[in-house]
C-alpha positions in Angstrom: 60.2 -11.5 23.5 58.4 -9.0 21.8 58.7 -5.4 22.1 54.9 -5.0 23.1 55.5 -7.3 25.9 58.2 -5.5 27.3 56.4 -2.5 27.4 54.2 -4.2 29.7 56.5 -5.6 31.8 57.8 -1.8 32.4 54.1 -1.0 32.8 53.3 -3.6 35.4 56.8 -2.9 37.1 55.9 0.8 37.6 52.4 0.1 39.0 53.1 -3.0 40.8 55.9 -0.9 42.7 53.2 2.3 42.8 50.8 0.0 44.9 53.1 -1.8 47.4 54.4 1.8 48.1 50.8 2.9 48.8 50.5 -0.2 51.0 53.4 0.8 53.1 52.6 4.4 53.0 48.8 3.2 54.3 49.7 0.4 56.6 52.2 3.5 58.1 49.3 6.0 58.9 47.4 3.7 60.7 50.0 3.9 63.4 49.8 7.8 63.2 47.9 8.4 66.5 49.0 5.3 68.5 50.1 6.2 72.2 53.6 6.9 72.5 55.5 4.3 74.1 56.8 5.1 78.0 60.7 6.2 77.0 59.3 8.4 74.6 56.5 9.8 76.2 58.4 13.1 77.2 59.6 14.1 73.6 56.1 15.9 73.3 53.4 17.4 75.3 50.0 17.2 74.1 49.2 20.1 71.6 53.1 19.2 70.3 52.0 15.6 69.8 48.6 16.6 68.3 51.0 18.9 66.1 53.0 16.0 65.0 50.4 14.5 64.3 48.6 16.7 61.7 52.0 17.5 60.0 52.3 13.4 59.1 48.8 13.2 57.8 48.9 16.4 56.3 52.6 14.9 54.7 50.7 11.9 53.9 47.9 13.2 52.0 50.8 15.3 50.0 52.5 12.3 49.1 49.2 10.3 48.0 48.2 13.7 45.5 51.9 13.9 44.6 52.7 10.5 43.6 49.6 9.7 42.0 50.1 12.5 40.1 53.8 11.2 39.0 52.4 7.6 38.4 49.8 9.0 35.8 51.6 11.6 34.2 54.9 8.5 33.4 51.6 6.5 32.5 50.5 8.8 29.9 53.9 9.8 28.7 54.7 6.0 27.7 51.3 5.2 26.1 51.3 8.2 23.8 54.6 7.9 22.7 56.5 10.9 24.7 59.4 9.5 23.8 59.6 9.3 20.9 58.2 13.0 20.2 61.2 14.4 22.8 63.5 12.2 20.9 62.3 13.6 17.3 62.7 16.9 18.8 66.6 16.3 19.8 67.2 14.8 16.7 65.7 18.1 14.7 68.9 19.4 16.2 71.8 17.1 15.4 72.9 14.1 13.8 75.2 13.1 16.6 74.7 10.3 19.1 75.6 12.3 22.1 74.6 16.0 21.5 70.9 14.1 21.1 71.1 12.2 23.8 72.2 15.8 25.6 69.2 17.4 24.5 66.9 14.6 25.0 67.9 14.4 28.6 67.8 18.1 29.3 64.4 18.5 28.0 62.8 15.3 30.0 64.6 16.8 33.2 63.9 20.1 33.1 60.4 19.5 31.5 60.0 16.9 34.5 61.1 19.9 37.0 59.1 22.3 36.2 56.1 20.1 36.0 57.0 18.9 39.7 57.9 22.8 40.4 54.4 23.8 42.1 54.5 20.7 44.6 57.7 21.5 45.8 56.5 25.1 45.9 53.4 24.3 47.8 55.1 21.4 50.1 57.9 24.2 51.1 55.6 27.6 50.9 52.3 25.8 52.4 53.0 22.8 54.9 56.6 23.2 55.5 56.2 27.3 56.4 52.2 26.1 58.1 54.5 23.9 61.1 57.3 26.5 61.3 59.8 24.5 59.3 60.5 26.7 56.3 63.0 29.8 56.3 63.2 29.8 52.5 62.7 32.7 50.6 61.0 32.9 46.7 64.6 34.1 45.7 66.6 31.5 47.1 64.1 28.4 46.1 64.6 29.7 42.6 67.9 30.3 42.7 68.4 27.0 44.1 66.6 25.4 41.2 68.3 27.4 38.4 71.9 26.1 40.2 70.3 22.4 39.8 70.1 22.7 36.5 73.4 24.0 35.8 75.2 21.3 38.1 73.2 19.0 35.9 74.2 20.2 32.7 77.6 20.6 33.3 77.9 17.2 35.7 75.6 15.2 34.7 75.8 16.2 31.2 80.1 15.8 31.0 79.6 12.1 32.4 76.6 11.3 30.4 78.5 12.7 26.9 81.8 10.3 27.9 79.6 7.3 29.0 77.9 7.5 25.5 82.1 8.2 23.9 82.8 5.1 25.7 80.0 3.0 24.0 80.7 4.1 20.9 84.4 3.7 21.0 84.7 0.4 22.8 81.2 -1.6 22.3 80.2 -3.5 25.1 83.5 -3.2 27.2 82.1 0.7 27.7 80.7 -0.5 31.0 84.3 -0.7 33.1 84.9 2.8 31.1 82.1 4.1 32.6 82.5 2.3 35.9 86.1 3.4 36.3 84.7 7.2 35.5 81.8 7.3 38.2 84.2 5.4 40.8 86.5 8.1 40.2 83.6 11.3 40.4 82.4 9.4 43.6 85.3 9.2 45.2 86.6 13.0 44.1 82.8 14.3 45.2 83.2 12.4 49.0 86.8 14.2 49.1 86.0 17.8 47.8 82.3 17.8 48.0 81.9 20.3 50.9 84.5 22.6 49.4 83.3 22.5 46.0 79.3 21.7 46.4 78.3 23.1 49.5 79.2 27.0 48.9 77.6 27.3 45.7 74.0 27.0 48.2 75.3 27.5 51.8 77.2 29.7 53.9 80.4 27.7 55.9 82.5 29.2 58.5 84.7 27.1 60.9 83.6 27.0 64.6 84.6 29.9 66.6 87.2 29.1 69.3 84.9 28.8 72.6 83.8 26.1 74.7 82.1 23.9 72.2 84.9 24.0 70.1 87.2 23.0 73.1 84.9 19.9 74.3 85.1 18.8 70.8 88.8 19.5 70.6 89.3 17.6 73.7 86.6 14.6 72.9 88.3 14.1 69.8 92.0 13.6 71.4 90.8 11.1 74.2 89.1 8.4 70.9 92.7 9.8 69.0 91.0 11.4 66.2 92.3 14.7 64.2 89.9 17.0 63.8 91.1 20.1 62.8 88.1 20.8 60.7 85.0 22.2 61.8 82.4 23.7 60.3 78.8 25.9 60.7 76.5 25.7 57.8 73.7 28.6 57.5 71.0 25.7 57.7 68.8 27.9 59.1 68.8 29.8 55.3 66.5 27.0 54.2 64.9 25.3 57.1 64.7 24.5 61.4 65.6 21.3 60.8 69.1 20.3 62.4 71.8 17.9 61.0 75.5 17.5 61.4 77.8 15.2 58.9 81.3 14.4 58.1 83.0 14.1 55.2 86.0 13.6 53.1 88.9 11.6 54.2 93.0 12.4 55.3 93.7 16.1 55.4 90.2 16.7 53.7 87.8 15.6 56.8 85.7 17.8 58.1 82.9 17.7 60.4 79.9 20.5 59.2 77.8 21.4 62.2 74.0 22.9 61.3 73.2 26.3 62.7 70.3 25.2 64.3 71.8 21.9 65.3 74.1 24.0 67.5 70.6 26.5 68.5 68.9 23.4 69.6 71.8 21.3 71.7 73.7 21.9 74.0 77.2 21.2 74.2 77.3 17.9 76.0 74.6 16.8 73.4 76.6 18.3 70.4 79.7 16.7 71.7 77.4 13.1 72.1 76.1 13.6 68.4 79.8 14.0 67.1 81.0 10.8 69.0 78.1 9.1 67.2 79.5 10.3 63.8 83.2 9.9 65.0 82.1 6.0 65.6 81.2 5.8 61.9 84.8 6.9 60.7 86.5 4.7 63.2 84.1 1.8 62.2 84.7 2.1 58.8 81.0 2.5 57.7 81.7 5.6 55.5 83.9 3.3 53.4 82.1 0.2 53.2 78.8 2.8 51.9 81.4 4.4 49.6 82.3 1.2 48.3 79.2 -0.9 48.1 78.0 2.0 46.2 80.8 1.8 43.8 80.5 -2.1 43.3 76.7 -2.0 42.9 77.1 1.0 39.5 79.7 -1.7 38.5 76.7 -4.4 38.3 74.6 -2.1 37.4 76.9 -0.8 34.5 77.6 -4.7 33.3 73.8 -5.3 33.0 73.0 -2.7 31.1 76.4 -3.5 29.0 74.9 -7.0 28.1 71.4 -5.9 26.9 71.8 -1.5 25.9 72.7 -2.6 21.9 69.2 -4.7 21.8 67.2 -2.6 19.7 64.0 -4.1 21.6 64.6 -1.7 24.5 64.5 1.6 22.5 61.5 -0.3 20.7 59.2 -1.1 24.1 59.6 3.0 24.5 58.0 3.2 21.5 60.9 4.8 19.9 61.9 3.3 15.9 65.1 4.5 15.8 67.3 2.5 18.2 70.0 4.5 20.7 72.1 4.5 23.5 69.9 7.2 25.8 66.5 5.8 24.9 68.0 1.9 25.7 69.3 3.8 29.3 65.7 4.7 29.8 64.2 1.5 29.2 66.7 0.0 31.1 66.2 2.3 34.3 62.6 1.2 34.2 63.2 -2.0 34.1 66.4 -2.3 36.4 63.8 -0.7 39.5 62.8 -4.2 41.0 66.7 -4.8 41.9 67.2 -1.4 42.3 64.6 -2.0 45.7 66.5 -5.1 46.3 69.7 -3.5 47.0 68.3 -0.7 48.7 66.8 -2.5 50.8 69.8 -4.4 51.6 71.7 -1.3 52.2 69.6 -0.3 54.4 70.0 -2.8 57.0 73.6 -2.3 57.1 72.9 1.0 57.3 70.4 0.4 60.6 72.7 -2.0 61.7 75.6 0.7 61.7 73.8 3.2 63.4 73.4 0.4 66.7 77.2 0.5 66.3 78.2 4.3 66.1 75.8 4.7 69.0 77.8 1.9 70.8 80.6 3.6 69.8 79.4 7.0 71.5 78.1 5.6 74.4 81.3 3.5 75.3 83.6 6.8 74.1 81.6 9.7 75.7 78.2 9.6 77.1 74.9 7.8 76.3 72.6 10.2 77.5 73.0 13.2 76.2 72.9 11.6 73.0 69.7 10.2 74.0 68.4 13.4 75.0 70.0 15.2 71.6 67.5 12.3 69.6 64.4 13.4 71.4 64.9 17.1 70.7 65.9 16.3 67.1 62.8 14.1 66.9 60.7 17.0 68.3 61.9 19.8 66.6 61.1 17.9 63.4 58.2 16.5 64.1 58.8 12.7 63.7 56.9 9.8 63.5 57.8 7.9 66.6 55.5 5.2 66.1 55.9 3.7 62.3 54.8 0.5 60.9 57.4 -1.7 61.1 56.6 -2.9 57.4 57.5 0.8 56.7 60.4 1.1 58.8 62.0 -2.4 57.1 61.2 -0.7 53.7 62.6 2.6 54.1 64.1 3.6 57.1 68.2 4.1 57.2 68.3 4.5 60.7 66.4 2.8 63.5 63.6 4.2 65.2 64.1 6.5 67.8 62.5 4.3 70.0 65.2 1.2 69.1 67.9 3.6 69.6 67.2 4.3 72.8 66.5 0.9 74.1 70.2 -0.2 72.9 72.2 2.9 74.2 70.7 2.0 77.6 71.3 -1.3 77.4 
């Protein structure tokens, strides 16, 4: 194989996956003002449902501008060499393998960002503050970006410099280096994530003693589960949109409760969406995600180990000087096709684990007001209730609401 021809194959690979996503993302607003189906006919009135309406085409039509815009932009940036002239300019700056590689990858990301900058801007200033979703300010949605960055220089930076120290100091082997290192950073972030992540953009206080705090309390004894732990995050900082999630593990678990998840439940619902999340401890699915994900950057990692010293891949980039950080690139690009595959695996154990935490909630606590929480959740963000299935076998993580609610009355 030639280098010309793998540059093709990445072409075709991007636009191949570019037009099936524009299939789904079409075949998906077709179904945008079918009639709701009876058990959900009471999530919206009219001018709510006309409302929901607008905000997914409106979405849509984002999307189509957004991700054309990507696909031509990556287009242009292979066939004129961008590469190559960001790599030339990293190597004006050093002679070692991984500062280069450091500034190569800070100047594509950051260059990428603030490119991408004034569609975030005008999909959180425009449509997200138009349907009453937004609560950011200027400050913080700068503020938030200039953090970004410096997570990713220091994070992703430090594990990119010792991934590229393990390649040169062990050759091929670097890949169960590298594995070992992320399986390690995964596992630390899960544990310390919300004490470590979380304050540096949001606000946490534990739950004031009350009665939420003591249904919870009490919920939580009768399934024998220790939860000493909770949380409110200042969601409403950013957003009206609700959420609630646990994380870490042994004397580290928590449970974080959204502001506006506790403004828009009430107490029996709260309690019902906790059970649902206490049903994903118990079941295990929080390890078998942590651990599928760890397994699949070991394969991932091995691949790249047998084919990252080809020159050829640094070559179909366009790129005459052969490396470790131009070879990751091509081999992202090219890795994509079963990069879907596995997501789209993980996604129906991830659907099929929500049928069993909402088992788990209905057969520890209550099915309906966890059925009633998913409606106003589903309202209050303006969800698509009726997607293509195509779409929904694509993409979705959870069932739809519709699915859900079918199998907690079951």
């Amino acid at each position: 194989m030639t280098s010309i021809t793998l540059f093709y194959i990445i072409i075709a690979i991007i636009i191949i996956n570019f037009i099936v996503d524009k299939i789904l993302d079409a075949l998906n607003a077709k179904h945008f003002n079918d009639m709701l189906p009876r058990d959900l006919q009471d999530v919206y009135d009219e001018t709510e449902y006309k409302k929901s309406q607008n905000y997914k085409a409106t979405n849509y039509r984002f999307g189509l501008i957004t991700s054309t815009f990507s696909l031509v932009l990556t287009l242009a940036f292979l066939f004129f060499d961008g590469f190559e002239y960001v790599d030339n300019i990293a190597r004006g700056f050093s002679d070692n393998p991984i500062i280069i590689a450091l500034i190569f990858f800070g100047i594509i990301m950051i260059g990428s960002d603030i490119i991408t900058t004034p569609f975030t801007y005008y999909g959180t200033f425009v449509i997200e503050e138009k349907f009453g979703f937004n609560k950011t300010t200027k400050t913080t949605f700068f503020l938030d970006k200039l953090k970004g960055w410096l997570l990713m220089a220091i994070v992703g930076g430090g594990i990119l410099a010792l991934i590229i120290w393990f390649y040169q100091s062990t050759g091929t082997y670097f890949w169960l280096y590298a594995w070992a290192l992320v399986a390690v950073f995964v596992l630390f972030m899960n544990m310390f994530y919300s004490k470590l992540i979380v304050p540096l953009f949001n606000k946490q206080k534990p739950l004031e003693a009350g009665t939420l705090r003591d249904k919870i309390s009490e919920y939580a004894q009768t399934v024998g589960f220790k939860l000493d732990k909770i949380f409110v995050i200042d969601g409403s900082k950013r957003s009206t949109k609700a959420n609630a999630y646990f994380s870490g593990f042994g004397s580290e678990k928590r449970v974080t409760l959204y502001d506006t998840l506790i403004n828009d439940l009430d107490e029996e619902e709260i309690v019902a969406v906790l059970a649902h999340e206490v049903g994903h401890y118990k079941k295990k699915h929080i390890i078998f995600n942590l651990f599928a994900s760890i397994l699949m950057t070991g394969l991932m990692l091995y691949i790249l180990s047998l084919f990252i010293s080809n020159p050829l891949l640094s070559n179909a980039l366009g790129v005459e000087i052969p490396s470790f950080h131009i070879g990751l690139i091509a081999f992202g690009l090219l890795y994509a096709p079963i990069s879907e595959i596995t997501s789209l695996i993980m996604n129906l154990f991830s659907r099929k684990f929500e049928y069993q935490a909402d088992d788990y909630a209905k057969n520890t606590y209550k099915a309906e007001p966890l059925i009633t929480s998913l409606k106003k959740l589903s309202k209050n963000s303006l969800s698509n209730l009726t997607p293509h299935p195509a779409y929904v076998f694509m993409h979705y993580s959870h069932p739809t609401l519709l699915e859900r609610i079918v199998n907690l009355r079951k």
